[in-house]
Structure formats: structure tokens, C-alpha cells
C-alpha positions in Angstrom: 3.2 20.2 -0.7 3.7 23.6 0.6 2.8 23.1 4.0 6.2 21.9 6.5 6.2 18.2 6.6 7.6 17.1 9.9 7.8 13.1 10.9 5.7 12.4 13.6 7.0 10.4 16.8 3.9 9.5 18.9 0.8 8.0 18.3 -1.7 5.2 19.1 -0.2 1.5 18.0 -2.6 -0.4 16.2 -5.6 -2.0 17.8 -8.4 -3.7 17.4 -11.9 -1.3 16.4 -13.8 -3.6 19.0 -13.6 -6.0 22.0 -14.9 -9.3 21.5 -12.7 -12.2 22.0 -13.3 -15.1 20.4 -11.0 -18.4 20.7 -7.9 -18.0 19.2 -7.3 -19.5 15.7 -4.3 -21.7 14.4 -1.3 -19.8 13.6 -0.6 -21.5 10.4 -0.6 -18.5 7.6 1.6 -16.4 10.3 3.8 -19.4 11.3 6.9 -17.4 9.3 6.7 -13.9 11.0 9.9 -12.4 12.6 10.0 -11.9 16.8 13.0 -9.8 16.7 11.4 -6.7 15.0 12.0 -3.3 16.9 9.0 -2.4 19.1 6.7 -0.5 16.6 5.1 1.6 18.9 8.6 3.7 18.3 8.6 4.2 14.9 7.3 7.3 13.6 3.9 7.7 12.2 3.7 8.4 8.5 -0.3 8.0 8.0 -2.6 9.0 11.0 -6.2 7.8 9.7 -9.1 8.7 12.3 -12.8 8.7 11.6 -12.6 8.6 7.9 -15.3 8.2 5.6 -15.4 8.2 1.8 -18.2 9.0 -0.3 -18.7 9.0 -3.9 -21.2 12.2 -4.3 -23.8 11.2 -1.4 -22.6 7.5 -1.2 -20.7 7.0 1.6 -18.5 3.9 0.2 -16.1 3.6 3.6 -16.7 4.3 6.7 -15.5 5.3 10.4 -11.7 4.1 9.7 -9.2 4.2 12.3 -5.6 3.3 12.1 -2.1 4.5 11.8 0.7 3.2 9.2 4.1 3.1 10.8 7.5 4.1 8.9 9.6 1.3 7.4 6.5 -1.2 7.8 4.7 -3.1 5.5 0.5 -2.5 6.5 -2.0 -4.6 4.2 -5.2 -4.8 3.5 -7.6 -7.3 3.4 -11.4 -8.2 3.5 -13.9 -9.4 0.6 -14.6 -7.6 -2.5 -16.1 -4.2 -2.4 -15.1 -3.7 1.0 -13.3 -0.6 0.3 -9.4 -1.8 0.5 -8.4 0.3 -2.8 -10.9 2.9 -1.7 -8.8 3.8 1.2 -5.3 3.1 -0.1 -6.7 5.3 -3.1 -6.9 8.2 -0.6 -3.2 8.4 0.5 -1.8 9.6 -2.6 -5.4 11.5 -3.2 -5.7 9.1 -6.4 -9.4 9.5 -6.1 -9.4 13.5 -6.4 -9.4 12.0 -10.2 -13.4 10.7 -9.5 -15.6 13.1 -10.0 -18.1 13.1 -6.8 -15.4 11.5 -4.4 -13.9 12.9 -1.3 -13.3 12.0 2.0 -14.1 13.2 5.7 -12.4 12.8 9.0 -8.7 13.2 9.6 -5.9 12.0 7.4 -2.4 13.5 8.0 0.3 12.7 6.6 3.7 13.2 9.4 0.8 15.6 11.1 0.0 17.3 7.9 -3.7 16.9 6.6 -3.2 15.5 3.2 -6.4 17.7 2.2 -5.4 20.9 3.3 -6.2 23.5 0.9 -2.5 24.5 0.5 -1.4 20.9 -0.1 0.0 20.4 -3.7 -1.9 17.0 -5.0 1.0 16.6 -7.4 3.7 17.0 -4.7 1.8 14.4 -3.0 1.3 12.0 -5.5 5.4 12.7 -5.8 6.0 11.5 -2.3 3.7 8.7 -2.2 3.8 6.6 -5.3 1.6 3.8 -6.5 2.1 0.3 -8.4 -1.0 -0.9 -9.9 -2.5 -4.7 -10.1 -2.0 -5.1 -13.6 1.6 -4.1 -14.9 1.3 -0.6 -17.4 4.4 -0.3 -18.7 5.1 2.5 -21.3 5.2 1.3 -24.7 8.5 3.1 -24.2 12.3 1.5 -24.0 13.2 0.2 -20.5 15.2 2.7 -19.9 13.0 5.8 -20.7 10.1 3.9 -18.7 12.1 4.3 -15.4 13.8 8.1 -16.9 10.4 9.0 -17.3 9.4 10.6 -13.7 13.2 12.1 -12.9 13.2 13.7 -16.5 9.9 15.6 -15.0 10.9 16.8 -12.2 13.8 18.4 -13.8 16.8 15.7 -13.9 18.6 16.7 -17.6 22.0 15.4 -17.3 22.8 12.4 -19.1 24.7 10.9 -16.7 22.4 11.6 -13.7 19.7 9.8 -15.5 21.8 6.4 -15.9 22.8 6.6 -12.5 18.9 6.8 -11.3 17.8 4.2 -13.9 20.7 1.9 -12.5 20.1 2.7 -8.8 16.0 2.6 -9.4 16.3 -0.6 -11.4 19.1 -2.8 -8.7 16.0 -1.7 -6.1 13.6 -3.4 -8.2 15.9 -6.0 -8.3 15.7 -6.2 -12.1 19.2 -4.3 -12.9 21.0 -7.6 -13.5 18.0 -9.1 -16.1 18.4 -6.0 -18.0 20.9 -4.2 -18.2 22.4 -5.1 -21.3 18.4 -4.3 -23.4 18.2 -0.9 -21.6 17.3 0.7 -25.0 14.6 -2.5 -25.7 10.8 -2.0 -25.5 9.4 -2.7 -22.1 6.9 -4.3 -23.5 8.9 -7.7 -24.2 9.6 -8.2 -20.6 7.9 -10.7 -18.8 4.9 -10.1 -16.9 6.5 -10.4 -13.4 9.5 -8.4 -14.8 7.0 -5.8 -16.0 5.9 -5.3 -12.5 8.8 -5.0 -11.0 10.0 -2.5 -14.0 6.5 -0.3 -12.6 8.4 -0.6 -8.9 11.7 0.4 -10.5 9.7 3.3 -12.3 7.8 4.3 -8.6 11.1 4.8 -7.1 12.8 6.6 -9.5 11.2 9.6 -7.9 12.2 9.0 -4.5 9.4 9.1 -2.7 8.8 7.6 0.7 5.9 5.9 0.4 4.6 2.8 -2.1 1.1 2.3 -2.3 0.7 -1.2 -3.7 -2.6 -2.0 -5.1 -2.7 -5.9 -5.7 0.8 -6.0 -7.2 0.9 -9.7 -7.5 -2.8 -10.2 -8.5 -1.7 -11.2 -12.2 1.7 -13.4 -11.6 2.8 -16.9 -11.0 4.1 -18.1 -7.7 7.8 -17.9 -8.7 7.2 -13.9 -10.0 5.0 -13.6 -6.8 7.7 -14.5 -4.7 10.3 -12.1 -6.2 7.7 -9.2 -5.7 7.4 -10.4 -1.9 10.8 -10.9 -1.2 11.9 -7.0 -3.1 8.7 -5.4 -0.5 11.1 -7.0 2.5 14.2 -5.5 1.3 13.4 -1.9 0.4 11.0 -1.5 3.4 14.2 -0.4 4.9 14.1 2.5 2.4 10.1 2.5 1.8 7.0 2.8 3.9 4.6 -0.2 1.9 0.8 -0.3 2.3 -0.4 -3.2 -0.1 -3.8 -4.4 -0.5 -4.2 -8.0 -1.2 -6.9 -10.7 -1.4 -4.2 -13.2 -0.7 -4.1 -14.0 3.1 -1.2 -16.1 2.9 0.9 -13.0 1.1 -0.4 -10.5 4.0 0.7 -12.9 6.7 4.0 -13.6 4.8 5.1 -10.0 4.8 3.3 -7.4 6.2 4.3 -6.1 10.0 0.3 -4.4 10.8 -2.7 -5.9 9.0 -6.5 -4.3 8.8 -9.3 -6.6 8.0 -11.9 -4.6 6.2 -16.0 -6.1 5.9 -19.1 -4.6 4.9 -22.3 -3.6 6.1 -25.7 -4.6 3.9 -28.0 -1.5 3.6 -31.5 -4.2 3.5 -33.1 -1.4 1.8 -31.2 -0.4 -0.8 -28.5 -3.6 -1.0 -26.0 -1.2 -1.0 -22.8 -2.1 0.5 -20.3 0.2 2.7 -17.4 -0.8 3.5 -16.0 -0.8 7.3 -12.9 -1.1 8.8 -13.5 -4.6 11.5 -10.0 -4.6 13.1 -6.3 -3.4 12.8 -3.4 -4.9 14.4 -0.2 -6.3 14.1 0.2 -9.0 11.7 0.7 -11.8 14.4 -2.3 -11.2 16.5 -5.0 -10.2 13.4 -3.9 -14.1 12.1 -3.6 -15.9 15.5 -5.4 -14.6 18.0 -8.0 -11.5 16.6 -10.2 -9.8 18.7 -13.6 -10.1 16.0 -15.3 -13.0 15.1 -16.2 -11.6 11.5 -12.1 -11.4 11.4 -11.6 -14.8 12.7 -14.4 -16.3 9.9 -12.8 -14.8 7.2 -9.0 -15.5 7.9 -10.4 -19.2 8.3 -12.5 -19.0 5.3 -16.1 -19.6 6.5 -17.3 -16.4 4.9 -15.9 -14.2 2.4 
């Protein structure tokens, strides 16, 4: 990016998109949240989101979103199918410039820098914000040039400042110890939950400061799953997270600010667009939200 980039220290916490208050809901999903977290209204904005739409050519897919994601927090993203979840987390490393037809409106800055600007550098971007996908891709490459890969791009040569990355990159992905005697083994014998976590190792290897998590755990069993959601809690010290999961019980477990995404039936056409319903912190969207549509999907009587 050529453009200055320089952190953000106000802006609006998250809230809730309307003002209906239903009864509040059992706090069962949210029952493990930490109380002792810093006030979040004081950490620096990273994504300001206001009044953005996407369309794909004259299809607007998302509309009216609103929302900012906070520095060192973990922000997810839930709703139904098709509600535009990847849509939007899509747009904060400007994955979808790759869809011909798809662009956004509104306002999206990145620390108070519109991501879109005409001077921004997509690849500088997508070298800040990196992305894990929900089904592992691995390069049928050794473990070790899978993580070597993006520092090797941007111009790290020196033997010994690659092993120091891969080591750092992989202890981060919390996989150092499972592999560091097979460094020079194909990546594609690893398991599938240590494949994932060999994509995280390859994300960070590039040091950027945000990880866009696109269903990470979609494909794994509990155990795996659990090692995923335990790594997000450790290096969102290091990382700003935005993950987007269909599992309620995963966004209550770790996330510090959730949006709950719906859609909105054309009766015409049957085309759907997705909508952003609420965003909040974590606690109140699964105890006590402010929408009913919210409340009947966290308690499964639609969606």
C-alpha cells in the first residue's frame, strides 16, 4: 500500500443495527467467555465497515453493513447459508477483486485508509491481511518450503533467515514440535488438522497483522477443532482474527465481537441478499440480543 497506514484510536463500539428487545435467551453457548477483558471500546480500530454493499455486476449480494473490527480481537461471523459471511470477509483482503463483476460500495478503511483507494497496492494488502481457507491447500511442496514459500517472495534469501521464520511461523501454529524433525517431508502426509494449521503457519510467515479465517475448522474432528480454537486465543495477542463460522458454539467459545448476518427474500425474483441483523460483543449477541431474527437463529428455530 502506498498510501500512510496510521492505527486508528476512536470509533463507534459495536452495536446492535436495530432496537427491538426481545426476552433475553439462555446463556448456555456463552457460559465460558472471559469478564476480565480490557474495555474494547479502547482498542484501536483496524476495519471501519459503514454502509457497505457488494454486488456481483448489478447484483447487489450484501447490503447496508455496519461494523468495526477491533485490534487483538477475535470478530466472527455467523448467519445461514448465502447470507453473505465470506462475501464480506472476502472484501478485507480484496480477495473478490479476483471475480469478474464484483465490487463494493460504502466505506471500508483499513486504520483510516480506504482499502479501495486507487493508490492502494492489492498485493500489499493481501500481504497485510492474510487468509486461511475452509479446506486445507497445502503445496504439494515439503513442509518446510510450504511455510518458506511467502518470505522467499518478498525477498528473504538467506538460508538462515528462512529456518528462523519457518521455526518461528511453525511454534505459532503450534505445529513446530510435530514436525520438526520431517521438515524436508511432503506436506501432503500431514494430517488434516495438522494441514490446517501448516496453512496458519504459512499465513504468518509473512507477518501480517491480520487473519481472515474462512471456516477453518469446517473439515476437522473435535480434537483438531479444538487445537485450531485454542492456537486463535493465543496469537490474537499478535493477530487481529475475523473468522466466519456456521458453528455457534465455536463463535461463542472464542470470538470477543460477533455479527449475525440474515437475508432478505426478493418475492419476485427469489433472489436472496444478504444483510447484516446485528453486531455486538460476543456476550450480549448470545445472551441477551437486541433482534428477534438473532434470537431465533442462535436458538435454532430458523436457519
Amino acid at each position: 500500500m502506498t498510501e500512510p497506514v496510521a492505527p486508528a484510536t476512536t470509533a463507534a463500539s459495536p452495536r446492535s443495527t436495530t432496537a427491538t428487545a426481545p426476552a433475553p435467551v439462555p446463556r448456555t453457548a456463552a457460559a465460558g467467555l472471559s469478564t476480565g477483558a480490557p474495555d474494547p471500546s479502547q482498542l484501536p480500530v483496524v476495519f471501519e465497515v459503514r454502509d457497505l454493499s457488494v454486488y456481483y455486476g448489478s447484483f447487489r449480494a450484501v447490503r447496508d453493513v455496519d461494523l468495526d473490527v477491533r485490534q487483538h480481537e477475535i470478530t466472527a461471523f455467523i448467519g445461514p447459508s448465502g447470507c453473505g459471511k465470506t462475501t464480506m470477509l472476502r472484501c478485507f483482503n480484496r480477495m473478490n477483486d479476483l471475480i469478474p463483476g464484483a465490487h463494493p460500495e460504502g466505506t471500508l478503511n483499513y486504520h483510516g485508509v480506504a482499502l479501495y483507494g486507487p493508490k492502494v497496492d492489492p498485493v500489499e494488502v493481501r500481504r497485510r491481511i492474510g487468509m486461511v481457507f475452509q479446506k486445507p491447500n497445502p503445496f504439494p511442496k515439503s513442509i518446510y518450503d510450504n511455510v518458506a514459500y511467502g518470505p522467499r517472495l518478498l525477498g528473504t534469501k538467506k538460508r538462515a533467515d528462512v529456518d528462523a521464520v519457518i521455526e518461528e511461523s511453525l511454534t505459532k501454529a503450534a505445529l513446530w514440535d510435530e514436525v520438526k524433525d520431517r521438515l524436508k517431508e511432503s506436506a501432503m502426509g500431514l494430517s488434516g488438522g495438522q494441514q490446517q494449521r501448516l496453512c496458519i503457519a504459512r499465513a504468518v510467515a509473512t507477518k501480517p497483522e491480520v487473519l481472515l479465517m474462512d471456516e477453518p475448522c469446517s473439515a476437522l474432528d473435535p480434537i483438531a477443532t479444538a487445537r485450531i480454537e485454542d492456537l486463535m486465543q493465543e496469537i490474537k495477542t499478535e493477530f487481529t482474527i475475523v473468522i466466519v463460522t456456521h458453528n455457534m458454539q465455536q463463535a461463542a467459545r472464542v470470538s470477543d465481537a460477533t455479527a449475525f448476518y440474515s437475508t432478505d427474500v426478493n418475492p419476485e425474483s427469489d433472489r436472496r441478499t444478504g444483510v447484516l441483523v446485528e453486531f455486538d460483543r460476543t456476550e450480549t449477541i448470545f445472551s441477551n440480543p437486541s433482534d428477534e431474527r438473532t434470537e431465533n437463529y442462535i436458538t435454532g428455530r430458523f436457519g
